[in-house]
C-alpha positions as CSV (number, residue, x, y, z in Angstrom):
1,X,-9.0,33.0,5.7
2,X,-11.6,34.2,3.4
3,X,-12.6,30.8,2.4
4,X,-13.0,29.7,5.8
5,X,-13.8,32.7,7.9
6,X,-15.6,35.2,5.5
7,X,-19.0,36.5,8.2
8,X,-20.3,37.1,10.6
9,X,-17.5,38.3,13.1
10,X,-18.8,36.1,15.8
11,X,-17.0,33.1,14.4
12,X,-13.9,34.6,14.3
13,X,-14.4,35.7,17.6
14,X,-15.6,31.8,18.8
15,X,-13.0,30.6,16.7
16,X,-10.1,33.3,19.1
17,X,-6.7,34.1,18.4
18,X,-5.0,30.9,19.1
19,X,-6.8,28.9,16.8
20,X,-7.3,31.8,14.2
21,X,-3.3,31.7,14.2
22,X,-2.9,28.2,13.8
23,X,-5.6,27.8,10.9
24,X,-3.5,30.6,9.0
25,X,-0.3,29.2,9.6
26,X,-1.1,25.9,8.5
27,X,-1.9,27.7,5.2
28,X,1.8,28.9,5.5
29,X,0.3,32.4,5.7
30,X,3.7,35.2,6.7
31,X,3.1,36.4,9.9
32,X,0.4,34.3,11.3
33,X,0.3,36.0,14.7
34,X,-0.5,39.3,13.8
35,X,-2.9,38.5,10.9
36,X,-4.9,36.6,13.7
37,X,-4.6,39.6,16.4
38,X,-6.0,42.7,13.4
39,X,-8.6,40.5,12.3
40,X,-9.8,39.3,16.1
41,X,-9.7,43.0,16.9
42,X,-11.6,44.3,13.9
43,X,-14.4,41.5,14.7
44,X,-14.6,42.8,18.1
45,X,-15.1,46.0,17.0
46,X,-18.2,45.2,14.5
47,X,-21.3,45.5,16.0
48,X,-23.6,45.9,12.8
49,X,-25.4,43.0,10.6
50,X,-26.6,43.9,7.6
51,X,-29.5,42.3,5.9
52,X,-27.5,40.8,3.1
53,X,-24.1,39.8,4.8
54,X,-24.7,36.3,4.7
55,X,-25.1,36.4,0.4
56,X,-22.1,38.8,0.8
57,X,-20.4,36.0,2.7
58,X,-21.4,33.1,-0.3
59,X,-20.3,35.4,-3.0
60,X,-16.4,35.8,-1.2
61,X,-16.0,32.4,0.0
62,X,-16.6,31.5,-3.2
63,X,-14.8,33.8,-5.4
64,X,-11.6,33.3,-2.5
65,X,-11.7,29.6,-3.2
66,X,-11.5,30.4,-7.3
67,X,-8.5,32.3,-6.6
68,X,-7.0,29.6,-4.7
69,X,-8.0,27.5,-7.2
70,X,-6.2,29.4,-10.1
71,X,-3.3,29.3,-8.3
72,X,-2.8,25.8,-8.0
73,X,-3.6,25.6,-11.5
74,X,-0.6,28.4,-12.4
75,X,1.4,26.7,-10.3
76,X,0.7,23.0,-12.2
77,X,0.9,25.1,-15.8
78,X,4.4,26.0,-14.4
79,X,5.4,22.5,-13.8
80,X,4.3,21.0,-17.2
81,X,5.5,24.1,-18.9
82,X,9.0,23.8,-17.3
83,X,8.9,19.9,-19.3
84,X,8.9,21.7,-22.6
85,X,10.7,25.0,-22.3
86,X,14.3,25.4,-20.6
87,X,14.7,29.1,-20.4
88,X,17.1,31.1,-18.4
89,X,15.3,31.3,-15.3
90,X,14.9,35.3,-14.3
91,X,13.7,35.6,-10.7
92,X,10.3,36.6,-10.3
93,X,9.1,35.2,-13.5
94,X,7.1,32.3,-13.5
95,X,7.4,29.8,-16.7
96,X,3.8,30.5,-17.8
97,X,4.7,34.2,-17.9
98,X,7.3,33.3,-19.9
99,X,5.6,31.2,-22.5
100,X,2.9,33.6,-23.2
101,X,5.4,36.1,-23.9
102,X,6.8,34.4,-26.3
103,X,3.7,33.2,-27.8
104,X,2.0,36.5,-27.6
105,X,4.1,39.0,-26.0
106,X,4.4,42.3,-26.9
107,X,5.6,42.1,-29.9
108,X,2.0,40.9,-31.5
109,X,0.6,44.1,-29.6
């Protein structure tokens, strides 16, 4: 939503709930609906502009795409990584996790 929807509140007011609801849940964002609804209502509520809010904007667009960015490229890492290394899989850890441990985990701390 950040990427798309960062300032000012009157485009996530133009853009409304419905279609708010479907951006996010096309981005297979949990609980869609009432993501949409808080952040409608808290753009309804804003009534100030500040001078710089549109460099604010720039700045967290941009850094939100980054993130998004370094998650695709975790999630590719993982997937190239999972080639070379068969470890027992533990849930919640990610194969990247799991080869910088053993390259440099704790042990070289």
């Amino acid at each position: 939503m950040l990427c798309h929807y960062q300032s000012p509140p009157a485009a996530i007011r133009r853009a409304g709930r419905k279609r708010l609801a479907d951006y996010l849940r096309n981005r297979s964002v949990k609980g869609a609906d009432t993501l949409a609804h808080k952040a409608l209502t808290a753009a309804k509520s804003q009534s100030v502009t500040l001078p710089a809010e549109g460099v604010a904007a720039a700045i967290c667009a941009e850094l939100a795409k980054e993130v998004l960015s370094l998650k695709e490229r975790l999630q590719t890492l993982d997937k190239e990584l999972a080639g070379v290394f068969s470890p027992v899989p533990r849930p919640g850890s990610s194969l990247a996790c799991l080869a910088w441990l053993r390259s440099s985990g704790p042990s070289s701390w």
